[in-house]
C-alpha positions as CSV (number, residue, x, y, z in Angstrom):
1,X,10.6,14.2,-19.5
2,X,11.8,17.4,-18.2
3,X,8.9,19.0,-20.2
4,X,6.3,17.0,-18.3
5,X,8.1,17.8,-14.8
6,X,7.9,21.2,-16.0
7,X,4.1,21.2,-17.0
8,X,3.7,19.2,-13.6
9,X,5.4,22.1,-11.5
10,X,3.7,24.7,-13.0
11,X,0.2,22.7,-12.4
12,X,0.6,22.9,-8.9
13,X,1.0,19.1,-8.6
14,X,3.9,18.8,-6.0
15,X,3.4,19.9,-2.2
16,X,5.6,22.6,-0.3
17,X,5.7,22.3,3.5
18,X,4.5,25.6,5.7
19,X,4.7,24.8,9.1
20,X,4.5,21.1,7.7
21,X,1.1,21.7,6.4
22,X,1.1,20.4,2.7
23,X,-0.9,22.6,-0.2
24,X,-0.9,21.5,-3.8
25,X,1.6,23.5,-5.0
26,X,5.3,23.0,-5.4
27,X,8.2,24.1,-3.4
28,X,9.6,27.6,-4.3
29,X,13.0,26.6,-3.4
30,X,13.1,24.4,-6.2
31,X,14.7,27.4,-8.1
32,X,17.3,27.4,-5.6
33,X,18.7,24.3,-6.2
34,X,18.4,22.0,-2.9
35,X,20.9,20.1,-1.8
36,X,20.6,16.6,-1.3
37,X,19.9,14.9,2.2
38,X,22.7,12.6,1.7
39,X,25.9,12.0,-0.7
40,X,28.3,14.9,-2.3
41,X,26.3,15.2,-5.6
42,X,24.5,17.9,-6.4
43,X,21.7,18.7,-9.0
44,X,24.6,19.3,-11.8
45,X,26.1,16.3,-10.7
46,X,23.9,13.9,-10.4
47,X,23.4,10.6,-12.8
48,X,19.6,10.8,-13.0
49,X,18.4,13.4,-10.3
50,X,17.0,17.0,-11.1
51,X,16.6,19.5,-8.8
52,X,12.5,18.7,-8.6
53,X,14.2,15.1,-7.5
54,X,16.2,17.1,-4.8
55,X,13.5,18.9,-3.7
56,X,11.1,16.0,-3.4
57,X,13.7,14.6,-1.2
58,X,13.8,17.8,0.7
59,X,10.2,17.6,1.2
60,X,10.0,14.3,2.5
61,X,13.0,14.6,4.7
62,X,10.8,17.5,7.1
63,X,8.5,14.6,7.7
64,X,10.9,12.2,8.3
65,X,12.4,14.7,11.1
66,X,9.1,15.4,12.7
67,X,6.7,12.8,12.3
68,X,8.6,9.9,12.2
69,X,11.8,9.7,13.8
70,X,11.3,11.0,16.9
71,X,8.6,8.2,17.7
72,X,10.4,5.3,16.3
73,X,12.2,3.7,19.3
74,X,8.7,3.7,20.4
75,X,6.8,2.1,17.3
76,X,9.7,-0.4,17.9
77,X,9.3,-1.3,21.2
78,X,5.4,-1.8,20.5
79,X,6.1,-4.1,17.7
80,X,4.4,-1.6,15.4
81,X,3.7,1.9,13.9
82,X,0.4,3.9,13.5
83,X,-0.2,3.1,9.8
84,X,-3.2,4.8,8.7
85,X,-1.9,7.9,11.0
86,X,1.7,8.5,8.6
87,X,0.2,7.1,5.6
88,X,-2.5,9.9,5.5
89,X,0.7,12.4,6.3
90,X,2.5,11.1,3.5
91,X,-0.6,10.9,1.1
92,X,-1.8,14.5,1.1
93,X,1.7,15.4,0.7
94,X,2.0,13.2,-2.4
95,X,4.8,10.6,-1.1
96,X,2.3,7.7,-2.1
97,X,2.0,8.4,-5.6
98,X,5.0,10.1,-7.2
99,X,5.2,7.7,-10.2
100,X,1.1,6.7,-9.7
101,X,-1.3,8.1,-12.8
102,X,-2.5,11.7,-12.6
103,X,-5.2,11.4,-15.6
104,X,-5.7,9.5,-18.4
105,X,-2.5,11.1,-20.1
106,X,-0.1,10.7,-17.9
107,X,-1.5,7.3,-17.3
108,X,-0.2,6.3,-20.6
109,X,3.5,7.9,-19.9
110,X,3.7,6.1,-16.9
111,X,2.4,2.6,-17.8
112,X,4.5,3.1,-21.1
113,X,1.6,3.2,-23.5
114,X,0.6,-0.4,-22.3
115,X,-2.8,0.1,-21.0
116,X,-6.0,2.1,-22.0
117,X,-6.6,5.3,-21.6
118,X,-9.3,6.4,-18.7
119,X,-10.7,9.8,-18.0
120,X,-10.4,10.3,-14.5
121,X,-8.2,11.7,-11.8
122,X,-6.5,9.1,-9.8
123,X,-4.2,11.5,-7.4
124,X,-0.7,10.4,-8.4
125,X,1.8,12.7,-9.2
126,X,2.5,11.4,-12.5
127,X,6.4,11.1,-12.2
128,X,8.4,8.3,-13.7
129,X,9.9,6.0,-11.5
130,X,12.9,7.9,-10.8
131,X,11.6,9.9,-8.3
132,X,10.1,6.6,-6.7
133,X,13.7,6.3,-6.1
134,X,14.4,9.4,-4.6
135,X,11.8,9.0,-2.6
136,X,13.1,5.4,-1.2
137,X,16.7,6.9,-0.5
138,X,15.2,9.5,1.2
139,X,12.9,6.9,3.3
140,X,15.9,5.1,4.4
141,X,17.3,8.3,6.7
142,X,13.9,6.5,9.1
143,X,15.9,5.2,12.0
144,X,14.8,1.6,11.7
145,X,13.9,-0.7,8.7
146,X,10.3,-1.6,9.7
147,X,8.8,1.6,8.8
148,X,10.3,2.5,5.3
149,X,9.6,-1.3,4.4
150,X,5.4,-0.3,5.1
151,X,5.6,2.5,3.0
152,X,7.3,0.6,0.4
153,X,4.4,-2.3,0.5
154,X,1.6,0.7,0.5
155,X,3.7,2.4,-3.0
156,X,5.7,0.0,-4.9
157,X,4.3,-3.7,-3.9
158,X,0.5,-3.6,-3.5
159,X,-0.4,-0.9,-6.1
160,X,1.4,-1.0,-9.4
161,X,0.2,-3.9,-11.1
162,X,-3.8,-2.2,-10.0
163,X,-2.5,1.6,-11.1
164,X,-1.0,-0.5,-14.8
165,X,-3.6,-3.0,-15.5
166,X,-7.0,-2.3,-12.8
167,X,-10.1,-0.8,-14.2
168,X,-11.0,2.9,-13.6
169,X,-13.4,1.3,-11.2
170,X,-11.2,-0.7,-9.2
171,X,-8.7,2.4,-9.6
172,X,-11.7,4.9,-7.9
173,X,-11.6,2.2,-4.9
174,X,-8.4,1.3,-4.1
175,X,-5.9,3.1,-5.8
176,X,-6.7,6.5,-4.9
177,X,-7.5,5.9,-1.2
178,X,-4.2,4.2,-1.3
179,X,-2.2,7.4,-2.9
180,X,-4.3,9.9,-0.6
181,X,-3.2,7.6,2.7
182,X,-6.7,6.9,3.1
183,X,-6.5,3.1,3.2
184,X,-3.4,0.6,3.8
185,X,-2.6,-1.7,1.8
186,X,-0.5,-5.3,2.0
187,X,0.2,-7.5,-0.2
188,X,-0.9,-11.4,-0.2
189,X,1.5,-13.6,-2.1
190,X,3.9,-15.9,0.1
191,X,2.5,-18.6,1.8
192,X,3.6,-21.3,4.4
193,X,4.8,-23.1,1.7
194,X,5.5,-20.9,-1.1
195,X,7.9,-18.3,-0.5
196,X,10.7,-16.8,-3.4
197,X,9.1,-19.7,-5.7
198,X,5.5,-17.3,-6.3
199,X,4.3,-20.7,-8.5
200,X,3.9,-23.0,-6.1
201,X,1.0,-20.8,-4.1
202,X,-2.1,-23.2,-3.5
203,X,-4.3,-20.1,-2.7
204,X,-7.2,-20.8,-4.9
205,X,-10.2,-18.4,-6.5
206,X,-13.0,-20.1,-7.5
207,X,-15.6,-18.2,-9.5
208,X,-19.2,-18.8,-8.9
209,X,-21.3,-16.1,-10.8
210,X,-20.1,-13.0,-10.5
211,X,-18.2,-14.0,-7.3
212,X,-15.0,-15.1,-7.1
213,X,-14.7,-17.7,-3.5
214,X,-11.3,-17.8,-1.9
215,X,-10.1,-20.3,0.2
216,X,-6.5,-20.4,1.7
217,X,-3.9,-18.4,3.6
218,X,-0.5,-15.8,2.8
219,X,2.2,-15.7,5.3
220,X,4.5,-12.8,5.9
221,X,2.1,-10.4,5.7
222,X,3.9,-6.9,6.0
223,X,1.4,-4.6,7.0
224,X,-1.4,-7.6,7.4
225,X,-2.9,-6.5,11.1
226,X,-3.9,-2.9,10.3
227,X,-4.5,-3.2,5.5
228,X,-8.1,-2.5,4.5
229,X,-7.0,-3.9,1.6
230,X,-4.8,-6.5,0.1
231,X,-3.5,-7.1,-3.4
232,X,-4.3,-10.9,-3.4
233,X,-2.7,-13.3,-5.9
234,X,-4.5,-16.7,-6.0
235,X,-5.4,-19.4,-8.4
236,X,-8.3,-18.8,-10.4
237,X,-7.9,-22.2,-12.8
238,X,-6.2,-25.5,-12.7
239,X,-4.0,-24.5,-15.9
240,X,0.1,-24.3,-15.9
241,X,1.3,-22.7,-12.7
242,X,2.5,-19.2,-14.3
243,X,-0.6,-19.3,-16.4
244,X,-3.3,-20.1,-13.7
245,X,-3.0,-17.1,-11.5
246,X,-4.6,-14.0,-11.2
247,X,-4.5,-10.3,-8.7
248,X,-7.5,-9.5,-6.8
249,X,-8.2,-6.2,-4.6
250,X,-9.1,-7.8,-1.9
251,X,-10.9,-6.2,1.1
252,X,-9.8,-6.9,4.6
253,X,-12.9,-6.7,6.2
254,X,-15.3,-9.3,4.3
255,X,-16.8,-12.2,6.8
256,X,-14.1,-14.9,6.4
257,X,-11.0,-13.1,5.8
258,X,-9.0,-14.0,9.4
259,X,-5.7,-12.8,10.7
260,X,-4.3,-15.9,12.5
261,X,-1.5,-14.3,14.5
262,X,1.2,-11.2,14.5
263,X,4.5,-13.1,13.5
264,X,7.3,-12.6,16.0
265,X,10.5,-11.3,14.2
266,X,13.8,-10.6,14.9
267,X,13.7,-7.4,13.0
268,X,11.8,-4.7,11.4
269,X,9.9,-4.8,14.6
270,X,7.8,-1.6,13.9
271,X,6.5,-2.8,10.7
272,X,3.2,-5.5,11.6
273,X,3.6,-8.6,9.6
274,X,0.5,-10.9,9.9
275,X,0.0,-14.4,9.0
276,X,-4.0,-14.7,7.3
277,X,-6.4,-17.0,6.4
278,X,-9.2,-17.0,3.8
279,X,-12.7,-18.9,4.8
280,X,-14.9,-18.9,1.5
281,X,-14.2,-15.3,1.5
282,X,-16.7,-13.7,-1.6
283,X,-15.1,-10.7,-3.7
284,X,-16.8,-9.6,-7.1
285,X,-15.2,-10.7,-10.2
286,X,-14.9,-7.4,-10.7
287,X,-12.3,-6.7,-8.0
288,X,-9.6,-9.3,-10.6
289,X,-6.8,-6.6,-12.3
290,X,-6.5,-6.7,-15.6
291,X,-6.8,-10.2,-17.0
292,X,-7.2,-13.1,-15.4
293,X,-4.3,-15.8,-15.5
294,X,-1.9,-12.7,-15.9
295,X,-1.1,-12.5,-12.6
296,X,1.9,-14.0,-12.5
297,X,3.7,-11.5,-15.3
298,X,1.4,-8.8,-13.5
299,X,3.6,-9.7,-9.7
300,X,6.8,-10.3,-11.7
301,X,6.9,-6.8,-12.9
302,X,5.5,-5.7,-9.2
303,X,9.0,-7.4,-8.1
304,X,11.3,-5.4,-10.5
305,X,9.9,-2.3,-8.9
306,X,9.8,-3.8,-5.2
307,X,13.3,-5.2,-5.7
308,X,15.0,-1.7,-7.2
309,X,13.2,0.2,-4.2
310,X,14.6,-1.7,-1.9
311,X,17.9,-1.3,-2.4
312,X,17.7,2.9,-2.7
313,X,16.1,2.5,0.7
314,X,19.3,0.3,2.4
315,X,21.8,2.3,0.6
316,X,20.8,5.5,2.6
317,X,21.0,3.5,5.5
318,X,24.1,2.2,5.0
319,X,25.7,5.9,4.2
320,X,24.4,6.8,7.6
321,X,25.7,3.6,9.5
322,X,29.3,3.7,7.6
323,X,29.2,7.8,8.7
324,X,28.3,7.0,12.4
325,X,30.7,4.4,12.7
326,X,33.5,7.0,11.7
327,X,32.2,9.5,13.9
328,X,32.1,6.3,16.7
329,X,35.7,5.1,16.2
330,X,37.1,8.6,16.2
331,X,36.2,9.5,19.8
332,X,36.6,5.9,21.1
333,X,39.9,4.8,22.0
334,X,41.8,2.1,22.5
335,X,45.4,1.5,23.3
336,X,45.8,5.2,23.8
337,X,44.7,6.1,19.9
338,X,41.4,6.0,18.0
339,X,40.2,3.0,17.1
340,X,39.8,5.2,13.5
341,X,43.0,5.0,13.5
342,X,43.7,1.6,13.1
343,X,44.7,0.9,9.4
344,X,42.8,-2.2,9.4
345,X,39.6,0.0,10.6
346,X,39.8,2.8,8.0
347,X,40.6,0.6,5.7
348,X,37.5,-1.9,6.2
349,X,35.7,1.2,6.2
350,X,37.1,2.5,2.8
351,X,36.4,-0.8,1.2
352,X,32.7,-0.6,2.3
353,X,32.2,2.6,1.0
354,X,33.5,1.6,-2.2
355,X,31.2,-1.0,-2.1
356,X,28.1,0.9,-1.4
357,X,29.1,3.6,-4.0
358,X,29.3,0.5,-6.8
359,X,25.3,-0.8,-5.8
360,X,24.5,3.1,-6.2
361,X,26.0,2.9,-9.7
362,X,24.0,-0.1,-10.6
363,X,21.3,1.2,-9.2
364,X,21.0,4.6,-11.3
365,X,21.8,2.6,-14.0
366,X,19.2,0.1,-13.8
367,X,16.8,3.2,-12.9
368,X,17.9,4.9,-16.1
369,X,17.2,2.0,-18.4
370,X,13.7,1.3,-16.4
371,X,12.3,4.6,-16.9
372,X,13.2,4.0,-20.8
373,X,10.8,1.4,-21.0
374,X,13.5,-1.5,-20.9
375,X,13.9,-5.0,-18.9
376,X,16.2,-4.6,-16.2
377,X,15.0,-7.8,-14.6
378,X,18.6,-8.9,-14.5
379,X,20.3,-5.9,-13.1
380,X,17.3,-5.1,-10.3
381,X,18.1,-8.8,-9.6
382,X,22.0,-7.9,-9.3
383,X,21.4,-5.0,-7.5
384,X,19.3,-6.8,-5.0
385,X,21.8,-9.8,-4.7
386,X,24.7,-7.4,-3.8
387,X,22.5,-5.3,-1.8
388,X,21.5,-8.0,0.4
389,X,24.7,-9.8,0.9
390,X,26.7,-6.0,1.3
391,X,23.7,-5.1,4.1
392,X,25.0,-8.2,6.5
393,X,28.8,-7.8,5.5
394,X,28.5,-4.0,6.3
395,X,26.8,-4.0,9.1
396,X,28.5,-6.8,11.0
397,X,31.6,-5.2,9.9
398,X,30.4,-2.3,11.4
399,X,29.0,-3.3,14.4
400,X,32.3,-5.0,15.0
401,X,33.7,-1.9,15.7
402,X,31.2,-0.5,18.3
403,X,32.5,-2.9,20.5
404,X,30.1,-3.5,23.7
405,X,27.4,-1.0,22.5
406,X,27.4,-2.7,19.3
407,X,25.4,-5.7,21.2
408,X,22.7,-3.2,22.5
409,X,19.8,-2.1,21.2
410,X,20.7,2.1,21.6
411,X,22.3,2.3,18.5
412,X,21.5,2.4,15.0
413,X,24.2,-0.1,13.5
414,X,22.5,-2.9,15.8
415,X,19.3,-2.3,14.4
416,X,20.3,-2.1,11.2
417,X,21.9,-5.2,12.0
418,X,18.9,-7.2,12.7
419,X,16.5,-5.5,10.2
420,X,19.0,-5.6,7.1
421,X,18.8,-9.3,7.2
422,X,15.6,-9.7,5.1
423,X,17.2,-8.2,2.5
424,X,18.5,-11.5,1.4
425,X,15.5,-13.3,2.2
426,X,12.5,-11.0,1.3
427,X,11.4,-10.5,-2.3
428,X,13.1,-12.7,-3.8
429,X,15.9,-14.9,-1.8
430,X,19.6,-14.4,-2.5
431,X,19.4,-18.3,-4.3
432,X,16.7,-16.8,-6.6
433,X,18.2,-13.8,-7.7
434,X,21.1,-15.9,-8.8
435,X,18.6,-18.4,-10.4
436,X,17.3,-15.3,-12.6
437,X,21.0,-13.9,-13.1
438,X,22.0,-17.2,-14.7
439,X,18.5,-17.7,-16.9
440,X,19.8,-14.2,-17.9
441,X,23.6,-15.1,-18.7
442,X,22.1,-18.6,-20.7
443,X,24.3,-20.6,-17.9
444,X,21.6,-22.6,-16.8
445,X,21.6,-26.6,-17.8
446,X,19.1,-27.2,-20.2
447,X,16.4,-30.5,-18.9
């Protein structure tokens, strides 16, 4: 590995930032040894991070502090962001595809040897899925959840099943506009009435010639009003339900594809979630990835990803809501002291860092073993389980303490609040994830 991040650097295939203009070439100050944006460790310290990881992190975090932050009470009041604007940012500074293919031979690193080898340029960085990671904590320093959550669809829930399995062709069309920021991306797999359980969709794909026809709807669409393209999985036979479904790039702009409505939330209210329907919408067979029926195995591995990104990205966020809550209590009093001061404040507060620092061990560990070629379906499904149900104890812990401005919308620990709910819902419910942990641990009754 640290021969291929090596061969990587010195090919020029990491950005620097001057005057936040990216070039192809990588930061000098990787030599210096970066510190990180967040946490004590350093590059000697750290579980699983190098200093290219820390200076990836350092990278993203300039555009995080100019492009993004300073519009995001905005983007939130307007119930949504400019997607192809900061997706083309983050592209041609390579935040899109870190762990994406470079060429045919860094294809077969990435994939773990599992697909064949093409000869072509596909714009990833060619990193394993470490610095995906990184990248994710570092996304979580965005001042609301809507945001990070898009670029998360765009990286590590529409496009690893295509950059694994797709054809070189399919690769040309959608997965390099989708590394370079060219085109969004969403993925179509919940429905009205087919959530966490993925084999109950009714979306169907019906081939006639070389044409597949689809006819049905996805719900929950994150990113739905402004994709060119989605990531579609339907039903392309009337076989057994995890053996009848297959992944289709799907363009957005075909006669029959219809987005219904912009859903209403109660969070991640910059990031556009669209419910859409499909009219005998015609895509070539030749958009299906990989082989058809496999796309039920193709999503499940899509999840392990989505659900181990997720939680990097709310564990950076819960740092920063722990650290202003501190700063908080310490200059607001009550019954002449602190409210820090409190032993039943500081010591809520010492138990949730505890907490947090326990998810970040399982989460390094989980990352470790992943980038090792090993199923870590049961511990990404832990660590989303705890990350969910420690995002709604923290931050209503937290916000407790906030008093009055706790209930307003000026502060981050209310938004965090509201947008950290999904945790336990998206991707995967809480009730799930403990289906999955059980099938794991053999506890399940047999029928």
């Amino acid at each position: 590995m640290a021969l291929r991040v090596n061969l990587l650097v010195n090919s020029s295939s990491f950005y620097k930032f001057t005057s936040f203009v990216p070039i192809r070439s990588f930061s000098e100050r990787v030599s210096s040894k970066p510190e990180p944006s967040s946490g004590p460790e350093t590059t000697a310290d750290h579980l699983i991070y190098t200093r290219e990881h820390f200076a990836l992190k350092e990278s993203l975090r300039k555009i995080i502090d100019q492009e993004i932050n300073p519009h995001v009470d905005q983007w939130e009041a307007e119930g949504t962001f400019p997607a192809h604007k900061i997706f083309k940012i983050l592209g041609s500074a390579g935040f899109l595809g870190v762990n994406k293919p470079v060429d045919s031979h860094t294809l077969q690193l990435v994939c773990f040897r599992s697909v064949s080898t093409v000869l072509m340029e596909y714009g990833g960085l060619g990193l394993d899925f470490s610095y995906n990671v990184a990248v994710s904590e570092e996304l979580g320093n965005i001042r609301c959840g809507g945001v990070p959550m898009a670029i998360g669809v765009q990286t590590d829930m529409a496009t690893p099943a295509l950059a694994r399995f797709g054809s070189a062709e399919l690769k040309k069309e959608f997965l390099v506009p989708s590394i370079m920021g060219d085109k969004v991306a969403c993925l179509g797999v919940s429905e009205v009435g087919a959530g966490s359980d993925v084999s109950s969709i009714i979306t169907k794909a019906v081939q006639k010639g070389d044409e597949f026809v689809i006819n049905g709807g996805k719900m929950w669409t994150t990113n739905g009003t402004q994709a060119d393209w989605m990531c579609l999985l339907a039903n392309t036979s009337d076989g057994p339900p995890h053996r009848n479904k297959s992944l289709i790039c799907l363009p957005m702009n075909l006669p029959g594809v219809h987005i219904a409505r912009k859903i209403d939330k109660i969070g991640m209210k910059s990031s556009d979630t669209a419910e859409v329907f499909f009219d005998d919408v015609r895509v070539p067979c030749k958009n299906l990835i990989g082989q058809e029926g496999m796309g039920f195995t193709y999503q499940m591995l899509q999840f392990q990803e989505e659900r181990l990104w997720a939680v990097a990205n709310i564990l950076t966020t819960m740092d920063t809501v722990i650290q202003e809550t501190i700063q908080y209590t310490r200059q607001r009093k009550i019954f002449k002291q602190p409210v820090l001061y409190h032993q039943a404040v500081y010591f809520r507060l010492a138990e949730l860092q505890t907490e947090v620092e326990l998810l970040r061990s399982l989460l390094y560990r989980a990352t470790a073993l992943y980038i090792k070629g090993n199923d870590v379906t049961k511990l990404a499904s832990m660590a989303k389980l705890k990350g969910g149900r420690l995002a709604r104890e923290l931050s209503d812990s937290c916000l407790q303490y906030w008093g009055g401005m706790g209930f307003t919308s000026d502060v981050l620990v209310s938004r965090f609040y509201r947008d950290s709910r999904l945790m336990s819902i998206g991707g995967g419910a809480d009730e799930v994830m403990l289906g999955i942990i059980a099938k794991y641990m053999d506890t399940v009754p047999r029928k």
